[in-house]
C-alpha positions as CSV (number, residue, x, y, z in Angstrom):
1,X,14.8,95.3,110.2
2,X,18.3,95.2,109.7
3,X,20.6,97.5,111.1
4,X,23.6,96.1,110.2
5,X,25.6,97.1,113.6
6,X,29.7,96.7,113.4
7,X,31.1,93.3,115.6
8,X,32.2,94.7,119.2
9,X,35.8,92.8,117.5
10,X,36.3,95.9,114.8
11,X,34.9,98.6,117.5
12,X,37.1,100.5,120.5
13,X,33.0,101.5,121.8
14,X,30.1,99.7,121.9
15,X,28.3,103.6,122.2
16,X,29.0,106.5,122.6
17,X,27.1,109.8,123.3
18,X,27.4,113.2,122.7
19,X,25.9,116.2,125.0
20,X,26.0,118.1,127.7
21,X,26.8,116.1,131.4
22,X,25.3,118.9,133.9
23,X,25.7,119.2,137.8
24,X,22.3,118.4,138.7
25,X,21.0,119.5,142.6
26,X,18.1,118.0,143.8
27,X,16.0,119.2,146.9
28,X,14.6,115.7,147.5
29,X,11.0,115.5,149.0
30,X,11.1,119.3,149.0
31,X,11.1,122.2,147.2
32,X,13.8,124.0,145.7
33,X,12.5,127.9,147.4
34,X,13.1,126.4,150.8
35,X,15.6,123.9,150.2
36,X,18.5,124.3,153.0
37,X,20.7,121.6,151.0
38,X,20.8,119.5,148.0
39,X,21.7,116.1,147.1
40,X,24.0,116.4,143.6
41,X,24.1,114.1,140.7
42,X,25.5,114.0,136.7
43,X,22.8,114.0,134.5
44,X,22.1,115.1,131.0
45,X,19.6,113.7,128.0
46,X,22.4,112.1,125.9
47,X,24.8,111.0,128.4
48,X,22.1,108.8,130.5
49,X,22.0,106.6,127.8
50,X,25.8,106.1,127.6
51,X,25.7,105.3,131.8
52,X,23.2,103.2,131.5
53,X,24.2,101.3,129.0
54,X,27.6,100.9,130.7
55,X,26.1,100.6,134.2
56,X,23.2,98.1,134.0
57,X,24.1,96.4,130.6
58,X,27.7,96.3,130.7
59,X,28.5,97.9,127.3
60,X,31.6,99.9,126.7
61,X,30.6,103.6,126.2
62,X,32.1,107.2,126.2
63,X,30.7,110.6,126.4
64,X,31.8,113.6,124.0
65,X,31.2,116.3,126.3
66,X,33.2,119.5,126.9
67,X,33.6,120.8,130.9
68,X,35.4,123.8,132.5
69,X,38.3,123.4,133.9
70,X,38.0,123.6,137.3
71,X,36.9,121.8,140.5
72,X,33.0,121.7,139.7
73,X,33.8,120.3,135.9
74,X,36.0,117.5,137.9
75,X,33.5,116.6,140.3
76,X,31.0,116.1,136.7
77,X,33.7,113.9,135.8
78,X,34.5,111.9,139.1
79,X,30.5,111.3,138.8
80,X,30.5,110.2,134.8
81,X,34.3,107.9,136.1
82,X,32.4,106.5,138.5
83,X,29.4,105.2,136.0
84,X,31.9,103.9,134.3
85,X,31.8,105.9,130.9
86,X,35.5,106.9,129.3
87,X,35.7,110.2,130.0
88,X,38.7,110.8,127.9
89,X,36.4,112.3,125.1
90,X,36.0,115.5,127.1
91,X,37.2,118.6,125.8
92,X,38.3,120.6,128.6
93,X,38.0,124.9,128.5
94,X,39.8,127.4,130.8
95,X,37.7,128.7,133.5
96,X,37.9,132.2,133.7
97,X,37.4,132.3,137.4
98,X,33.5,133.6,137.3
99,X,31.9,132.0,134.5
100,X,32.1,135.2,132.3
101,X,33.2,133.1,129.0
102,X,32.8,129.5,130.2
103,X,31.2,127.5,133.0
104,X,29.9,124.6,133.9
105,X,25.9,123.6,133.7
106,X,23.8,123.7,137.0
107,X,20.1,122.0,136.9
108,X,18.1,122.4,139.7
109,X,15.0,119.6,139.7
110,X,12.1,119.0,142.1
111,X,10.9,115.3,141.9
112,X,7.3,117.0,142.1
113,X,4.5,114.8,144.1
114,X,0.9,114.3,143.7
115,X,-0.7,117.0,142.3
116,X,2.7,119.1,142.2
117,X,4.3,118.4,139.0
118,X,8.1,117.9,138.9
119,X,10.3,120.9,138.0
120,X,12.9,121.6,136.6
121,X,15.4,125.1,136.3
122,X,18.3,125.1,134.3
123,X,21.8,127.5,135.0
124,X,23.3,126.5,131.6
125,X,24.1,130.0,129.5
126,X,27.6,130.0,128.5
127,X,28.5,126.7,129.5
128,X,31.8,124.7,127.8
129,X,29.3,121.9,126.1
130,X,27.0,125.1,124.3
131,X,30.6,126.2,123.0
132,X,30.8,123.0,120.8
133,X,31.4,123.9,117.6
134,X,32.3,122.3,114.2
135,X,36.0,121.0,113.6
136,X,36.5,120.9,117.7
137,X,36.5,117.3,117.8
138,X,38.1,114.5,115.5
139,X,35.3,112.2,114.6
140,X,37.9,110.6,112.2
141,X,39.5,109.3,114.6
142,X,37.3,107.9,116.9
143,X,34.6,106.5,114.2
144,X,37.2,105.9,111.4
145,X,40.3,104.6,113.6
146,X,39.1,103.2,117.0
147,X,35.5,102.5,115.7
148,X,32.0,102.6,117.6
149,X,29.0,100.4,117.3
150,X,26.2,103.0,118.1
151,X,26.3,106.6,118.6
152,X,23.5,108.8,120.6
153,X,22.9,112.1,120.7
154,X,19.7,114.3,121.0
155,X,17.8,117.4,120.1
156,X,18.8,119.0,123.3
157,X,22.3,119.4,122.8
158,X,21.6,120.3,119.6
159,X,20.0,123.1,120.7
160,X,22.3,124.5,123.2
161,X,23.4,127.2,120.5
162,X,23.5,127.7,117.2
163,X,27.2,125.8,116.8
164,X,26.1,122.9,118.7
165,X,23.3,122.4,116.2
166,X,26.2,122.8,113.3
167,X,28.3,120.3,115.6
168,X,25.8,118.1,115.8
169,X,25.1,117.8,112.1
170,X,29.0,117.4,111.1
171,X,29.0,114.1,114.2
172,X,26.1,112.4,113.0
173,X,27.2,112.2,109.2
174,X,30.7,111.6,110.1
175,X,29.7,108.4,112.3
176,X,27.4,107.1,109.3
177,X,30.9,107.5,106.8
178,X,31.9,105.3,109.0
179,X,29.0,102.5,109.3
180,X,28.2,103.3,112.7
181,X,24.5,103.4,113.8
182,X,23.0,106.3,114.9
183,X,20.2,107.6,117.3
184,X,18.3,110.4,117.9
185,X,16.4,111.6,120.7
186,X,14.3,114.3,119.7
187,X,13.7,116.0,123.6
188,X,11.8,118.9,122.4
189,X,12.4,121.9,125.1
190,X,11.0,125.2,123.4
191,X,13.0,126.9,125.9
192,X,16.3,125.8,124.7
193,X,15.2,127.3,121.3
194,X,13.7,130.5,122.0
195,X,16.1,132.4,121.6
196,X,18.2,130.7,118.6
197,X,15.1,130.7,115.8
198,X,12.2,129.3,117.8
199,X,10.5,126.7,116.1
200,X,11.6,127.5,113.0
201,X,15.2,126.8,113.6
202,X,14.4,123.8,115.5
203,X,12.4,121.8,112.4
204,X,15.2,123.5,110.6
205,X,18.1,121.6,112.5
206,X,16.0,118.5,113.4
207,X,14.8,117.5,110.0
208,X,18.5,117.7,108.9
209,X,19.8,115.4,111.5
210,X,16.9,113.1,110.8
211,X,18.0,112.6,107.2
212,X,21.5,110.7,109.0
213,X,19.4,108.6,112.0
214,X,18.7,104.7,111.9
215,X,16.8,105.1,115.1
216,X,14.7,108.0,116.1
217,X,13.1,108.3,119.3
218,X,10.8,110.9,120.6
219,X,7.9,111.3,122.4
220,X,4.3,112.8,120.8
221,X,5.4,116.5,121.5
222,X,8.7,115.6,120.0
223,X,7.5,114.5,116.6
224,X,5.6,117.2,116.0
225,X,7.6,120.1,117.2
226,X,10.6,118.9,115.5
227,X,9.6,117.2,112.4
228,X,5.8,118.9,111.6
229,X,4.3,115.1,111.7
230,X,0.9,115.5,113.5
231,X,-0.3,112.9,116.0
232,X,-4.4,111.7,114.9
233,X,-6.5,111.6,117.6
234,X,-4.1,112.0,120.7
235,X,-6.1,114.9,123.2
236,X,-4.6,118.4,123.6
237,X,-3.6,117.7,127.0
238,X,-2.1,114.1,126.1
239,X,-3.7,112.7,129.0
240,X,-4.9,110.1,126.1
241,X,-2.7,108.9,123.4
242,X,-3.9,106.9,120.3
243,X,-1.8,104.0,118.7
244,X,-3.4,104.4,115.4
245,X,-2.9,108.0,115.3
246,X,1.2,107.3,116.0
247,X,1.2,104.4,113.5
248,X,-0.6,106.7,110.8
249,X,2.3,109.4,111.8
250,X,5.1,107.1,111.6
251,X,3.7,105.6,108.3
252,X,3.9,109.0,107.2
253,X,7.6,110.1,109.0
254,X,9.0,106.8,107.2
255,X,8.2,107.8,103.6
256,X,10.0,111.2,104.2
257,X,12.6,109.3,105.8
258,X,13.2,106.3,104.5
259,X,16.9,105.8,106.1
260,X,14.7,104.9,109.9
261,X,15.1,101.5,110.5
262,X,13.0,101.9,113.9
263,X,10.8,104.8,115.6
264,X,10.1,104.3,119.4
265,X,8.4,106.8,121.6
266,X,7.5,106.5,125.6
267,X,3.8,105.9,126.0
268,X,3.0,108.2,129.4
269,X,-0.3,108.3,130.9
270,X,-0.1,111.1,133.5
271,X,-2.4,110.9,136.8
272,X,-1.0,112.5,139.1
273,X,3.3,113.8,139.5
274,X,3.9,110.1,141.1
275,X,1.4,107.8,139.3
276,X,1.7,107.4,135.5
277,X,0.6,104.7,133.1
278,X,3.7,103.5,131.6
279,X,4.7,101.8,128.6
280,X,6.4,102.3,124.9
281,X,6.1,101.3,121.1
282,X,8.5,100.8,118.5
283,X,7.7,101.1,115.0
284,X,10.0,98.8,112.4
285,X,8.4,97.8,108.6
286,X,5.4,99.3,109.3
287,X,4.5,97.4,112.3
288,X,3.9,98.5,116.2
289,X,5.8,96.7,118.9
290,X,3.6,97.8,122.1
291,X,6.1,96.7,125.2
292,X,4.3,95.4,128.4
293,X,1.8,98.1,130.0
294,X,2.8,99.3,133.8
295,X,-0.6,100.4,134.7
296,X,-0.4,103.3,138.1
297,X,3.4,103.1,138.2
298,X,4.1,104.7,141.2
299,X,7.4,107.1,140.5
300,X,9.8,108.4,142.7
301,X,11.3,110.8,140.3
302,X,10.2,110.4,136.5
303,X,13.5,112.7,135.4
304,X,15.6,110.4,133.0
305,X,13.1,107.7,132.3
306,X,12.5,108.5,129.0
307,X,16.9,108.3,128.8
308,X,16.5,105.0,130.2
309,X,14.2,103.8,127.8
310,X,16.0,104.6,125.1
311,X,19.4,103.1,126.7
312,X,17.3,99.5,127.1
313,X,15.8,100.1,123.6
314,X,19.8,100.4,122.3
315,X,21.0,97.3,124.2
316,X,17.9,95.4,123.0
317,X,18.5,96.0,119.7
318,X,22.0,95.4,119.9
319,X,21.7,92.1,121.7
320,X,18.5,90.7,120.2
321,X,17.4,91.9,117.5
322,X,14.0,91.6,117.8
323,X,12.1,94.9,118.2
324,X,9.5,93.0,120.5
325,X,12.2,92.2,123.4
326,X,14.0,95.5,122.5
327,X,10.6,97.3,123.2
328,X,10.6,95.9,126.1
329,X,14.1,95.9,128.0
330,X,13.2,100.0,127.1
331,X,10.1,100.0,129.0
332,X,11.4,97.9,132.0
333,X,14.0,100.1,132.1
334,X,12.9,103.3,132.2
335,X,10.1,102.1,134.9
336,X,13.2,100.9,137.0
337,X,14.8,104.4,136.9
338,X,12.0,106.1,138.1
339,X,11.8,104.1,141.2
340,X,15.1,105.6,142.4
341,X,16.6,109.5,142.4
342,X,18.7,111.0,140.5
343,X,18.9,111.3,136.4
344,X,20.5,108.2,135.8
345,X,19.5,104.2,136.1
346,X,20.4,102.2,139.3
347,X,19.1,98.9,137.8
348,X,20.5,96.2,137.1
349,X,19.9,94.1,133.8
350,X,18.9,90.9,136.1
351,X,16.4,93.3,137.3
352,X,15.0,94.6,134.2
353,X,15.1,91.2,132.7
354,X,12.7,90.0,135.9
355,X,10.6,93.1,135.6
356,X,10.0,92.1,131.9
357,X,9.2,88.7,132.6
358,X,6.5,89.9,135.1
359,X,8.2,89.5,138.6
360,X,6.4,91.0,141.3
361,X,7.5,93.9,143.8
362,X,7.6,91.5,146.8
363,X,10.8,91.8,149.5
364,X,13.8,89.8,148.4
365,X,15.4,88.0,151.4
């Protein structure tokens, strides 16, 4: 594998993403029908990787984002300051004063226990981010002039609206004009495309922006819904998931694709809402980098560990090299973020480096 990543010396960013950053209200243990108040943090699919990887690995990153302006859009971006991503990138849109033309994202998410699955119910219809359209944002400038090492984005920006896909598209062949590496989280959510072409539109868009991505990520769902590969052997409910069938997939995706350097997916093993088999694979040169197994990982809230995989995968390959340890710093990772609430990663990379090296979960003193 090489990926042939730019020196941080010729780059302003190490990453950058690009999505929507939502106000997201959690209920805690409860639910949100009866909730009375809610505990509120930034979140969004593309932009956890850009926190993480500033937060617990200490890269330089930025978000391309758009928020209305006013005081919900700056509390967004007190929250995205204070997990230290440049905010500069955001493109800011009058506020009408009710939301008619603009607004800013809500997501309302139940951690879900036991047998109660988590939930989650988006407000995001006419938000600033689904606005996002070609020839908004100069991608000369910041890949060509100040320069960036990695850029992220995902499927679910992409299908915010029918511009955001186009916006997409133009970002993620402008950043590889300009050398920089790209990756792609598929995050299937048929919701999202109902009601811009269904599934159609979706492989439409998805297998566009694939022909542009060095790393693609995506679960089982993912690959299939977006890119028509069919998993071998995995069940219907994916309560069992077969590593020859992904391997005989990938082998496949590669062929069509032959600009993926790397393919990693989440390996999720669901017993019950808080206890999941965890772990995750990369596929590089036709070979299957299985990170360590976290068998009945208890999970405090599972939202964003799949984001925090992929921001461990990103600094793993950035740092190392090596898709076994890259594999791995993604699966620590995203464990660690479950353990705590909220979208976003409160680890820390001495933490993730002990949880790799198979530390145990006795009290520290």
């Amino acid at each position: 594998m090489n990926l042939q990543i730019k020196s941080k010396e010729e780059c302003a960013y190490d990453e950058v993403s690009m999505g929507e950053v939502m106000l997201r209200l959690d209920p805690g243990e409860g639910r949100i029908r009866t909730a009375r108040s809610f505990a509120a943090y930034e979140g969004g699919g593309e932009y956890n990787v850009a926190r993480g990887l500033a937060k617990c690995f200490g890269f330089k990153t930025a978000v391309i984002t758009s928020l209305a302006k006013n005081d919900v859009g700056y509390l967004i971006e007190e929250m995205i300051d204070a997990g230290k991503v440049d905010s500069q990138f955001i493109l800011w849109k009058d506020f009408d004063g009710i939301g008619r033309a603009v607004r800013n994202g809500l997501n309302f998410t139940e951690r879900g226990h036991g047998v109660r699955g988590a939930l989650g119910i988006s407000d995001r219809a006419n938000t600033a981010a689904s606005k996002l359209k070609p020839g908004d944002f100069d991608f000369d400038h910041l890949f060509g002039k100040l320069g960036v090492r990695w850029f992220h984005t995902g499927g679910i920006f992409a299908a915010l609206s029918e511009s955001t896909a186009e916006f997409t598209i133009e970002a993620v062949k402008k950043a590889k004009q300009y050398g920089t590496i790209v990756s792609y989280d598929l995050n299937y959510r048929p919701s999202l495309w109902k009601h811009i072409g269904g599934l159609e539109k979706c492989r439409e868009v998805n297998r566009e922006i694939a022909k542009y991505v060095d790393v693609m990520i995506g679960n089982e769902e993912d690959y299939t819904a977006c890119l028509g590969f069919e998993v071998p052997g995995n069940t219907e409910d994916l309560t069992s998931l077969n590593l020859d069938g992904y391997k005989l997939m990938l082998n496949e995706a590669t062929k069509v694709y032959t600009n993926w350097k790397a393919a990693g997916t989440t390996l999720r093993e669901v017993k019950t809402a808080t206890v999941n088999d965890w772990s995750a694979m990369l596929y590089v040169d036709g070979e299957i980098y299985r990170a360590n197994e976290y068998k009945a990982l208890e999970i405090l809230d599972r939202v964003g560990g799949g984001d925090s995989f992929a921001s461990g995968l990103i600094y793993g390959l950035m740092e190392t090299g090596d898709p076994a340890k890259a594999v791995n710093y993604g699966a620590a990772h995203g464990a660690l973020a479950m353990t705590t609430p909220g979208d976003t990663s409160m680890a820390r990379k001495a933490e993730v480096e002990s949880l790799m090296s198979g530390c145990s979960a006795r009290v520290k003193r």
